[in-house]
Each structure stands twice: as structure tokens, then as C-alpha cells.
N, C-alpha and C positions, 0 to 999 in steps of 0.2 A: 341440339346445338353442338355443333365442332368444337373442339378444347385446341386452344390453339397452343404453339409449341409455347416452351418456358420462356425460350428468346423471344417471343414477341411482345409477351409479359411482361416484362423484365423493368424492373425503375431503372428510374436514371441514374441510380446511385450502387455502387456493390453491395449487395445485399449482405458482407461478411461486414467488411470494414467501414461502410457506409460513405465511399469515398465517392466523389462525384463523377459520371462514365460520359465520356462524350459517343455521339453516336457509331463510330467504327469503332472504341472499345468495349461498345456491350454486345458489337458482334463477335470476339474476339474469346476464346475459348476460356480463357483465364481473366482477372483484373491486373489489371498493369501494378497495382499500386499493392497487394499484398499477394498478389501471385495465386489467389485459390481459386477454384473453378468456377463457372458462372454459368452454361448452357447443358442442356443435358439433365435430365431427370435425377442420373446421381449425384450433380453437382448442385443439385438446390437443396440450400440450408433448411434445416430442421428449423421450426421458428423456437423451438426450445435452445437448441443449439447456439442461435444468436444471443438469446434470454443469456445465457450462462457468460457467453463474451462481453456482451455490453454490462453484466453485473462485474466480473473482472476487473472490467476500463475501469468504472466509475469508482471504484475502491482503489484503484491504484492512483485516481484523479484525487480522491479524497485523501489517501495517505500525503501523497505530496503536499496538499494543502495543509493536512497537520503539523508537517513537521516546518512546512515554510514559517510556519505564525507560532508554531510552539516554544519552537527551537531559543529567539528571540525571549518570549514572554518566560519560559524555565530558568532561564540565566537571569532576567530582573528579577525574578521570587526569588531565587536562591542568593543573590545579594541581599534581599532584603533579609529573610529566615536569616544569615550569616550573622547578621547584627541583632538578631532577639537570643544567639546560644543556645540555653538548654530549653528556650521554649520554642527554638527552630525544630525541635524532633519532635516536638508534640503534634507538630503541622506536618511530619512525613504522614500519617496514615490518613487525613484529609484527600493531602495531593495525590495520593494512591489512589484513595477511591473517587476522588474523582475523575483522573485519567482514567481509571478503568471502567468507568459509567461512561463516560464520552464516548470511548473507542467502540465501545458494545453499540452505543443506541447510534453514533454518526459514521464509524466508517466497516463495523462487518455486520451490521444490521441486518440487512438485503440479503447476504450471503448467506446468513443460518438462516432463513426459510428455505432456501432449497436444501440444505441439509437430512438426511435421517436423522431418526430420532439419537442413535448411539455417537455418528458425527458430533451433532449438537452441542451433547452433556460432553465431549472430552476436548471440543473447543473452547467450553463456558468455564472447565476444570483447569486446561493449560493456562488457560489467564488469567484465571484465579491463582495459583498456584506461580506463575510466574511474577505477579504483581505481590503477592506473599515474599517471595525467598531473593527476589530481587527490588521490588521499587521501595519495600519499607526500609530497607538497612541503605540502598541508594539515596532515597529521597533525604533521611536523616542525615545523613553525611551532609545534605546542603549547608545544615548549622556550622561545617566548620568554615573556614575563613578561606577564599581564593578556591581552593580547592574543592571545596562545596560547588561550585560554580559546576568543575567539569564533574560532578559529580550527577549531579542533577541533569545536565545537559543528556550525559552520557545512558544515565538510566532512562530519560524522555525517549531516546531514539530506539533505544534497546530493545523498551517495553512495547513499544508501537511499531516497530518491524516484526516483533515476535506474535504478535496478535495477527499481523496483515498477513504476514508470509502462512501463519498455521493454518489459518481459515480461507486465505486462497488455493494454498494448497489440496484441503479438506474437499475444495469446492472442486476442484478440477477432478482430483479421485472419485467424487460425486457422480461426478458425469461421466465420467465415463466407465460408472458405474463398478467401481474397483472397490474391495472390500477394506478394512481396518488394516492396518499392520502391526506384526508380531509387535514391533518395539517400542509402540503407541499405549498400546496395551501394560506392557511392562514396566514404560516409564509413566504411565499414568499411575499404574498400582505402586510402582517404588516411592512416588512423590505422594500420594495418599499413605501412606504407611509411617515416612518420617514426619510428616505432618500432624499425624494423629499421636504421633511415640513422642514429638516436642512439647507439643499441647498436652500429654498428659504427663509427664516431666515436670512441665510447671508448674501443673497443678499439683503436683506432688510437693515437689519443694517449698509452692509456697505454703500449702497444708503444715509440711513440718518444721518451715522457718515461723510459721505463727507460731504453733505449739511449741517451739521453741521460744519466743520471744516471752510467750507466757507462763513457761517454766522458770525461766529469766527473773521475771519481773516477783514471783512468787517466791522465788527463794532469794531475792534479795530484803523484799518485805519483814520489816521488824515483827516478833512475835509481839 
């Protein structure tokens, strides 16, 4: 059986951008509407290669969508938090986690399966670590009065650009098959490092603000 050429093949629609062809534009060496090739053996898309563009679209379809509805609903919580004070900061690490549960499982979901495995852990770790050093001292700020507002608001967009941009990023080096970078690496071990030297700080202090409090209480104690 004859293989007939790719242009005779060819859907009705650009096979990049998926944009509708009318018949003299599928003859037409290029697509009118994003300019990439269309005929020709070396112009037909990888169906991997679409896989990777259309995971792109839909995550930048989904960003917009979070920030359009979020945007709104972050500024009524943080009026609301405004007026509970110091039990508004008890509700930053809630809020925290669960923007950072949403954004994982709705909008870079898709995107870390095509990941390797080393990609993966230092997208899962940047936004760990970003939602650490930034949403929980952001979110608590909502407790204060007015300025909680742009507070909240400000850390929602932050946190949710930083996650979408890292891991589209990630994705795109993915494919085209580009390895880690130096300064990934280095800022991933710098922010694991004060991470671990703050947390055990704490625990230090609090160890000796106890033992302190009960040296305290012991020699104030009547014989």
C-alpha cells in the first residue's frame, strides 16, 4: 500500500496550534496563524512534542483561572483574619497549606509527570520552601488591619507565579532535554541548609528557654 504524502494527511486543523486550516492553507508550507511548518516530513510534529505544548496551554489556562477567582476570594479572608488579630496568624499556615495543596494537585499536576525524577524533588522543594519563607510570614501579615489585605493579596500572586513559572520552566528544559543548572542546585542546597540551621535554632532555644523557665520557677520556690 503507498504512504501517501503528509499533506494529503493532514487534519483540518494545525497540528501545532490546533488552529482551524481552510483548504488553500493546508496547502501552504507554513500555518498562517502561528507561522510553523506544516508539510514535509521534517515539519511534522512529534506527537510528544504537541503533548508538551498543549500541557504548557493548559497550565497557563489554569493559572489565569486561579488568580482570576483567587485574587477576589484572598482579599475577603484577609478582611475577615483582619478582625479575629492574633487568631488571624494562627490561620496563616492553614492558608499556606492549602494553596500549596491546590496548586500541586490543580495546576502543575500534569507537568511533573513528564518530569525526571531529580526535576520533580527540586520543583516539590522550591515550593516548599517558597511557601515556608514567604507565604507564612505573608499570610500572617493578613491579621493586620488594611494592609493585611495587600498583604495577602500580594503573597497569593507571588506564590502562584513562583510555582507556575518554576515548573514550566522545568518543563520546557525537560524537553528539550537540558540538564539542571549550576544555580538550582546551589540555591536549592542554600535554602535546605538555613532551613535546617532555623529549625534547629529553635529547637535549641526553646530546649533552653524551658530549662530556663524551670531553673526560674525552682529557685524562686520556698525552701
Amino acid at each position: 500500500m503507498a504512504i501517501l504524502p503528509y499533506t494529503h494527511i493532514m487534519p483540518h486543523r494545525c497540528p501545532w496550534c490546533l488552529e482551524p486550516l481552510s483548504l488553500s492553507e493546508r496547502r501552504s508550507a507554513s500555518c498562517p496563524h502561528c507561522d510553523r511548518p506544516l508539510g514535509g516530513p521534517a515539519g511534522e510534529p512529534r506527537e510528544l512534542d504537541l503533548r508538551y505544548e498543549r500541557i504548557e496551554a493548559r497550565q497557563r489556562t489554569r493559572v489565569q483561572e486561579v488568580l482570576q477567582w483567587g485574587i477576589p476570594a484572598i482579599a475577603v479572608l484577609a478582611i475577615v483574619v483582619s478582625l479575629l488579630h492574633v487568631g488571624g496568624v494562627l490561620i496563616a499556615p492553614v492558608v499556606t497549606l492549602v494553596h500549596l495543596v491546590f496548586l500541586r494537585v490543580y495546576v502543575v499536576r500534569e507537568a511533573r509527570r513528564y518530569l525526571g525524577p531529580t526535576r520533580r524533588l527540586f520543583t516539590r522543594w522550591a515550593a516548599r520552601f517558597a511557601f515556608l519563607w514567604l507565604g507564612l510570614p505573608g499570610y500572617a501579615a493578613m491579621a493586620v488591619p488594611v494592609a493585611g489585605i495587600v498583604s495577602g493579596v500580594v503573597t497569593f500572586v507571588v506564590l502562584t507565579e513562583i510555582v507556575h513559572v518554576y515548573t514550566a520552566w522545568s518543563l520546557a528544559r525537560e524537553h528539550s532535554k537540558q540538564s539542571l543548572m549550576a544555580w538550582e542546585t546551589v540555591a536549592m542546597a542554600t535554602l535546605a541548609t538555613i532551613t535546617l540551621v532555623v529549625i534547629f535554632s529553635i529547637v535549641i532555644g526553646g530546649v533552653v528557654l524551658g530549662w530556663s523557665v524551670i531553673s526560674l520557677v525552682d529557685w524562686l520556690r520556698p525552701e
